[in-house]
Backbone as ProteinMPNN parsed JSONL, in Angstrom:
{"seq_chain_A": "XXXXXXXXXXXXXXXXXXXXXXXXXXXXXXXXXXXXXXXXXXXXXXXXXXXXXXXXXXXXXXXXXXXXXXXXXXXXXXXXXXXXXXXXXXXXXXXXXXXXXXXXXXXXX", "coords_chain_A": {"N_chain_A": [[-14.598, -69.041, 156.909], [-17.322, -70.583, 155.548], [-18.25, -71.874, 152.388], [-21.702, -71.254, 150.752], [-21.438, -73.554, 148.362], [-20.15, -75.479, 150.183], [-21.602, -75.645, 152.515], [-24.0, -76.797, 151.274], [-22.208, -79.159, 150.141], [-22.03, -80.249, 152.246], [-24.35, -80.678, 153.847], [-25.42, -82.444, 152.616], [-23.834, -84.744, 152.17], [-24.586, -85.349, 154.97], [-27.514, -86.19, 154.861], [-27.156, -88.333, 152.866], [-25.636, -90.17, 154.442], [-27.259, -90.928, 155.998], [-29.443, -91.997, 155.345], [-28.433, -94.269, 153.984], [-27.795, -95.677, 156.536], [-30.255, -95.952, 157.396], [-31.835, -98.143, 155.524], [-29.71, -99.582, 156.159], [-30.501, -100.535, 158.146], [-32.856, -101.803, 158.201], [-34.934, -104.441, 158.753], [-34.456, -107.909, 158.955], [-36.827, -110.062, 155.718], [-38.359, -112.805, 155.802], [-39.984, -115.06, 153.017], [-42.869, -117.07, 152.993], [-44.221, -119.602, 150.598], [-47.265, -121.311, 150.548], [-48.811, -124.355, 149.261], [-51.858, -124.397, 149.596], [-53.852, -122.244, 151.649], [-55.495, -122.365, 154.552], [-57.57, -120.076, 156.451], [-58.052, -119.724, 158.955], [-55.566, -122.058, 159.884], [-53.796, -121.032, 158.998], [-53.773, -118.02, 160.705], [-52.94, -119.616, 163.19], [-50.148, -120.549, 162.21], [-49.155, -118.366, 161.685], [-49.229, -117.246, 164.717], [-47.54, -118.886, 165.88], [-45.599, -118.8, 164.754], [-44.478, -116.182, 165.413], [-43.953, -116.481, 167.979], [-41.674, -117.807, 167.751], [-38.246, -117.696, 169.021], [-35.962, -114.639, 168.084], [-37.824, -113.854, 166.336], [-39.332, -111.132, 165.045], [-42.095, -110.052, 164.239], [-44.911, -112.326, 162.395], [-46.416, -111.729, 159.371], [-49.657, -112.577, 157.348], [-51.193, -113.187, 154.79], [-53.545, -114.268, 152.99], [-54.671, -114.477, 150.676], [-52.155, -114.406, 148.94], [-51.588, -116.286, 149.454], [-49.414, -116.575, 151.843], [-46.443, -115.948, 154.034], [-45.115, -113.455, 155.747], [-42.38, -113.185, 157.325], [-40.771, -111.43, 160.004], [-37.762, -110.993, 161.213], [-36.13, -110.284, 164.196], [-33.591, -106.93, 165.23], [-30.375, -108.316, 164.344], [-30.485, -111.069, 164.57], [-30.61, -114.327, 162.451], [-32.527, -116.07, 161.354], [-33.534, -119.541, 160.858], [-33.981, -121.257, 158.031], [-34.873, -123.54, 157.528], [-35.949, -124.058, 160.093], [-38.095, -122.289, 159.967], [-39.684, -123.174, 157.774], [-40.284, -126.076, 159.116], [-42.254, -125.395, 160.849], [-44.423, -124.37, 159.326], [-45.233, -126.305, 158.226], [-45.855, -128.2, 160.757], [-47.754, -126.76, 161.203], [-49.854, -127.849, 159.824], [-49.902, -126.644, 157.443], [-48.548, -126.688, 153.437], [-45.227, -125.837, 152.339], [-44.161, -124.403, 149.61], [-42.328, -122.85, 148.457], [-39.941, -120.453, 150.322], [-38.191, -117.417, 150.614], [-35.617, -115.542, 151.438], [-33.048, -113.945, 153.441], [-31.408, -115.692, 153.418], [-31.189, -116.958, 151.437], [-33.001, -118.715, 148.768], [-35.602, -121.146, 148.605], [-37.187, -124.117, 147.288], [-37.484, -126.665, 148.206], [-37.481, -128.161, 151.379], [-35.263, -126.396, 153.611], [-31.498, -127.847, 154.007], [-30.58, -126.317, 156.019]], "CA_chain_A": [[-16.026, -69.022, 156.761], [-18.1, -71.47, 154.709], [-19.058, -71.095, 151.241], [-22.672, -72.005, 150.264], [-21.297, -74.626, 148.134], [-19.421, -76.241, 150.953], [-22.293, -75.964, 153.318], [-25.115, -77.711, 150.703], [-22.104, -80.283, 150.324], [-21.682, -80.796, 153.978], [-25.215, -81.0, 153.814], [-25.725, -83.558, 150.984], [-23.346, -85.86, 152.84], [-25.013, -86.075, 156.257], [-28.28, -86.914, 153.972], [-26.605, -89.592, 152.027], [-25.533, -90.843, 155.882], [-28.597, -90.919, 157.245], [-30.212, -92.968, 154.004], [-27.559, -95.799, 154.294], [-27.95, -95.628, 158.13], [-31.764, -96.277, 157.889], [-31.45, -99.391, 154.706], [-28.846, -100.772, 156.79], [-31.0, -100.946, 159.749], [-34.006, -102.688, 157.882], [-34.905, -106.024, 159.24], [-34.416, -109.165, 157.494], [-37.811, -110.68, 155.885], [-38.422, -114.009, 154.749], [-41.289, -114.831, 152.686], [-42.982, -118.441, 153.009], [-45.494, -119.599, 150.097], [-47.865, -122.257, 150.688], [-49.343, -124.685, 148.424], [-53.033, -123.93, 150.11], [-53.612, -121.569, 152.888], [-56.87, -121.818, 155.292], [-57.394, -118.683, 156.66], [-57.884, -120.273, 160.541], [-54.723, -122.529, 160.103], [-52.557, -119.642, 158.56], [-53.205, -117.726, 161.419], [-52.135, -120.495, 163.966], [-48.709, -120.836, 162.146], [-48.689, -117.178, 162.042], [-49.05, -116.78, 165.758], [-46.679, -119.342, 166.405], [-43.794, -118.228, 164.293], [-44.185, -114.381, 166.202], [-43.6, -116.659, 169.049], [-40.258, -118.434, 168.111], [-37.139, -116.972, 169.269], [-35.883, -114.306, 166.979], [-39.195, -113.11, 165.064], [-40.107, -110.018, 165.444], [-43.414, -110.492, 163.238], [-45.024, -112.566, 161.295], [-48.106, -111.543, 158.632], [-50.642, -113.462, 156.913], [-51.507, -112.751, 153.814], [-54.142, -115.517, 152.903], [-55.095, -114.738, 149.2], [-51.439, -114.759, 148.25], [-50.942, -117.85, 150.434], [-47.668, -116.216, 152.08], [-46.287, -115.564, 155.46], [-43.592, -112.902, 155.817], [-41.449, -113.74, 158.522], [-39.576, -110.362, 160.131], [-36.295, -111.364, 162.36], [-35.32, -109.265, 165.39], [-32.28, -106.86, 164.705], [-29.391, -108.627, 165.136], [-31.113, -112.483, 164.539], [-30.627, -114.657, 161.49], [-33.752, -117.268, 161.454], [-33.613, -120.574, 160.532], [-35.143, -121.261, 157.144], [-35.223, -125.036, 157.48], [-37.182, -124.113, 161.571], [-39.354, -121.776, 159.55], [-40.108, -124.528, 156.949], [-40.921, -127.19, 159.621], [-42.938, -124.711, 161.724], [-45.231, -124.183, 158.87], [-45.42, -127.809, 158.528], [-46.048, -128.49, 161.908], [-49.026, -126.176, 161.461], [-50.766, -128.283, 158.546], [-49.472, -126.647, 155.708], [-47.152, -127.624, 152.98], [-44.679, -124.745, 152.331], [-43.827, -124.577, 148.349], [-41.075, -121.6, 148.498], [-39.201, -119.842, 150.672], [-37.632, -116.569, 150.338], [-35.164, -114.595, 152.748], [-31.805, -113.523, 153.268], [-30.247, -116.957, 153.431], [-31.32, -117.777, 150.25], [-34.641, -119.091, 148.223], [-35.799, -122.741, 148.437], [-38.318, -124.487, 147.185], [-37.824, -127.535, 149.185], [-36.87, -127.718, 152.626], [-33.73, -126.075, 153.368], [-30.624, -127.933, 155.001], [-30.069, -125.942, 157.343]], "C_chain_A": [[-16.42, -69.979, 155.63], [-18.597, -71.203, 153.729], [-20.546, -71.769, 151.073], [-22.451, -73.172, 149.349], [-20.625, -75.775, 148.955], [-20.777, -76.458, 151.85], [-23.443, -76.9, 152.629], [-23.901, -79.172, 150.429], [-22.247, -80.984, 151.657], [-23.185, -81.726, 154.275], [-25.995, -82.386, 153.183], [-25.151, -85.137, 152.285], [-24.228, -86.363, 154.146], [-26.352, -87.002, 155.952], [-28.222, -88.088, 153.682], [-26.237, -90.649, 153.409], [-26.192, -91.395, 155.972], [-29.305, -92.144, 156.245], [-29.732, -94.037, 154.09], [-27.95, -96.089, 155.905], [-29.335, -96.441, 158.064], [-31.661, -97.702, 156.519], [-30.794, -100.257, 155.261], [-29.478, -101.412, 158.484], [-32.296, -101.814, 159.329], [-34.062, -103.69, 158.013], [-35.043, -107.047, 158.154], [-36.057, -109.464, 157.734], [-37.642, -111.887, 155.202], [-39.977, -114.028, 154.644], [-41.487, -116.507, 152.13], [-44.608, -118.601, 151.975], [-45.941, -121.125, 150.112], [-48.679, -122.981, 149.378], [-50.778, -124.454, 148.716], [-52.492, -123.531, 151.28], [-55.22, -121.165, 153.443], [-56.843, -120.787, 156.045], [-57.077, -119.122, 158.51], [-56.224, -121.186, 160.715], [-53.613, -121.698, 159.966], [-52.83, -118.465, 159.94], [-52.449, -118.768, 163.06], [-51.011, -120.274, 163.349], [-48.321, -119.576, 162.176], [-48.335, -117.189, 163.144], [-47.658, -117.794, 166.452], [-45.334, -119.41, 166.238], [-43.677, -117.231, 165.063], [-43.951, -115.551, 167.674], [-41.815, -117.25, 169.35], [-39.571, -117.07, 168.77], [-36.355, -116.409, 168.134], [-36.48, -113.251, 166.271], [-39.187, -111.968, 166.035], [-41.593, -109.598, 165.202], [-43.618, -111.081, 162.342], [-46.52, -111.897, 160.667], [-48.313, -112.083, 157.571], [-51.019, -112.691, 155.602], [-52.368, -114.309, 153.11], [-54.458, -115.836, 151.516], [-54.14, -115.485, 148.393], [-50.553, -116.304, 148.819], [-49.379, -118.117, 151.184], [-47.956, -116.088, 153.445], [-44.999, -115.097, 155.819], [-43.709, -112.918, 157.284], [-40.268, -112.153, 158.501], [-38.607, -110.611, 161.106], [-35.811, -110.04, 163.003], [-34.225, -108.556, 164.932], [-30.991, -108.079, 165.477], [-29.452, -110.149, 165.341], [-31.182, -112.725, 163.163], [-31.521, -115.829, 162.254], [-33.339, -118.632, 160.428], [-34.043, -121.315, 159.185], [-35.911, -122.909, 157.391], [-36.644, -124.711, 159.125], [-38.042, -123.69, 160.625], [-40.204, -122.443, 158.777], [-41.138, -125.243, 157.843], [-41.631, -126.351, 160.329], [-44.346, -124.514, 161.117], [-45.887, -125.386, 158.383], [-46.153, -128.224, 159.555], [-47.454, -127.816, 162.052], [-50.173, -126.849, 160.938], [-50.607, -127.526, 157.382], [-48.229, -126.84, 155.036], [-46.66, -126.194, 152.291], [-44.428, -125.244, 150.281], [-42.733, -123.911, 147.66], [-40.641, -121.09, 150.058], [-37.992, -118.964, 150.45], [-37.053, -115.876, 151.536], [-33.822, -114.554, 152.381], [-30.586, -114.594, 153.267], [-30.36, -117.896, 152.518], [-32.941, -118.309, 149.879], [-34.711, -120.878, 147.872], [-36.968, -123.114, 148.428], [-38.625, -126.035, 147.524], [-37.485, -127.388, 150.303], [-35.33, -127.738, 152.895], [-32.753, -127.091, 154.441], [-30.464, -127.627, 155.879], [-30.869, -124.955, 158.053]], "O_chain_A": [[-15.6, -70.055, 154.715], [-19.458, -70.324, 153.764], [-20.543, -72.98, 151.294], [-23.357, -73.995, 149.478], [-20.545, -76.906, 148.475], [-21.081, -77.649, 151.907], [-23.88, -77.791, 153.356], [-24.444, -80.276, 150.47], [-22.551, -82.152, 151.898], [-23.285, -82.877, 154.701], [-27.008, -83.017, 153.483], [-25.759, -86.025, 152.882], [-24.517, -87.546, 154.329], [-26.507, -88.124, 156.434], [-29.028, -88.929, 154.082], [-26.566, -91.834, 153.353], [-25.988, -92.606, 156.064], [-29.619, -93.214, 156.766], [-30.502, -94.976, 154.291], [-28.584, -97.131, 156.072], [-29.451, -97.509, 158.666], [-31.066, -98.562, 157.168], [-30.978, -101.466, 155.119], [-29.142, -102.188, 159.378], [-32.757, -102.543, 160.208], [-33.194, -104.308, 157.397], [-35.507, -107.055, 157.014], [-36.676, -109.369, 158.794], [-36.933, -112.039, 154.207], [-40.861, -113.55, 155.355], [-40.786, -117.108, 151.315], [-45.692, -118.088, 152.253], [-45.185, -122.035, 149.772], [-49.155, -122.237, 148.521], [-51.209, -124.172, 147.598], [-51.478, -123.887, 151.88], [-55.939, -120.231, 153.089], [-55.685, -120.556, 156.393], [-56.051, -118.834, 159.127], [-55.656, -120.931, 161.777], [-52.639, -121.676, 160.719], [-51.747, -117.943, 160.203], [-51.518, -118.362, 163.756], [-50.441, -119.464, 164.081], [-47.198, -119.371, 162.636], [-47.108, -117.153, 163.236], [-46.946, -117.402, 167.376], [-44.372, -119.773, 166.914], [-42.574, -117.23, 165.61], [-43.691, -114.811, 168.623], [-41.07, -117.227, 170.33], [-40.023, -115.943, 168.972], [-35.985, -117.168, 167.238], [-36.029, -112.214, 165.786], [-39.084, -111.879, 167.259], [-42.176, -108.843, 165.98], [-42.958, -110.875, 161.324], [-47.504, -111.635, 161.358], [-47.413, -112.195, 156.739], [-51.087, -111.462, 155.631], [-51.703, -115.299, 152.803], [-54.544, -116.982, 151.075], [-54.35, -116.43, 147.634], [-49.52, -116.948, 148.641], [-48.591, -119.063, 151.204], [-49.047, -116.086, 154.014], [-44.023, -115.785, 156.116], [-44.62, -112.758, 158.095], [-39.435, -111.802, 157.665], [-39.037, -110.168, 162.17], [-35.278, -109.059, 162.485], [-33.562, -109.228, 164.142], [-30.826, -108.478, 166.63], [-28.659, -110.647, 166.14], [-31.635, -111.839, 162.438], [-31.313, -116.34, 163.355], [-32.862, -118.484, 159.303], [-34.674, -122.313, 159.532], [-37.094, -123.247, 157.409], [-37.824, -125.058, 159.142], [-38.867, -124.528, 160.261], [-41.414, -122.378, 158.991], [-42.356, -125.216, 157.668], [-41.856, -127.284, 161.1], [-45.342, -124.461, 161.839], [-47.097, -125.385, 158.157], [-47.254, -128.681, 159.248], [-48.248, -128.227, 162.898], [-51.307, -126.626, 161.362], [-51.216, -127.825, 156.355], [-47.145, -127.072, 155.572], [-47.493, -125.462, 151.758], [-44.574, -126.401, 149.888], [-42.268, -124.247, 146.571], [-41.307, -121.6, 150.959], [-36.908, -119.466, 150.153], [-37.747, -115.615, 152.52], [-33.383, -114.977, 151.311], [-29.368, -114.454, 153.166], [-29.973, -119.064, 152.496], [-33.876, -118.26, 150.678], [-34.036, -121.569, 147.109], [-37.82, -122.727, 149.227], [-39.684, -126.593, 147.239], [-37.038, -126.255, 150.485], [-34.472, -128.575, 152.613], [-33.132, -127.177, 155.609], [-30.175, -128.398, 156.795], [-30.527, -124.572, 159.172]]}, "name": "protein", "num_of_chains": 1, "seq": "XXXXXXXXXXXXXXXXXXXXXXXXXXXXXXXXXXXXXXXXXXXXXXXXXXXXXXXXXXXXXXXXXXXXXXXXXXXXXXXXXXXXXXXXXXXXXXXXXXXXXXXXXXXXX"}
């Protein structure tokens, strides 16, 4: 039979599981800052990053002149595509932040 301290550990552990389980499942974001950001052009490059292959979402944030970039599970994104994508929109990127590193010019790769 089980003592109450065995069952609150038993307990503890599946907890502590479940916590890593859900952190390890959190999607990668990258976070793109612009040197200006018009509110009409920022969402164009928005809508057209949620379209690459990959994204799962992007959002606009216009004050702070950003555009987090969320990647599909199971998809590492491009930083250099995401770069030229925001380029390609009319604006000039000034950072980039994500899981493959932080660049504040356009990345290699």
């Amino acid at each position: 039979m089980l003592t109450k301290a065995c069952l609150q550990a038993l307990l503890l552990g599946l907890m502590v599981a479940t916590v890593d389980t859900a952190q390890a499942a959190a999607p990668a974001a990258t976070t793109i800052t612009c040197h200006r950001m018009c509110p009409k052009c920022g969402q164009k490059i928005s809508e057209k990053l949620q379209m690459m292959p990959g994204v799962a979402g992007a959002q606009l944030n216009v004050e702070a002149k950003t555009i987090v970039v969320v990647a599909q599970p199971q998809h590492a994104l491009s930083p250099r595509t995401l770069w030229e994508a925001v380029e390609n929109g009319g604006e000039q990127p000034v950072s980039l932040h994500g899981p493959a590193g932080s660049f504040t010019q356009k990345p290699p790769f």
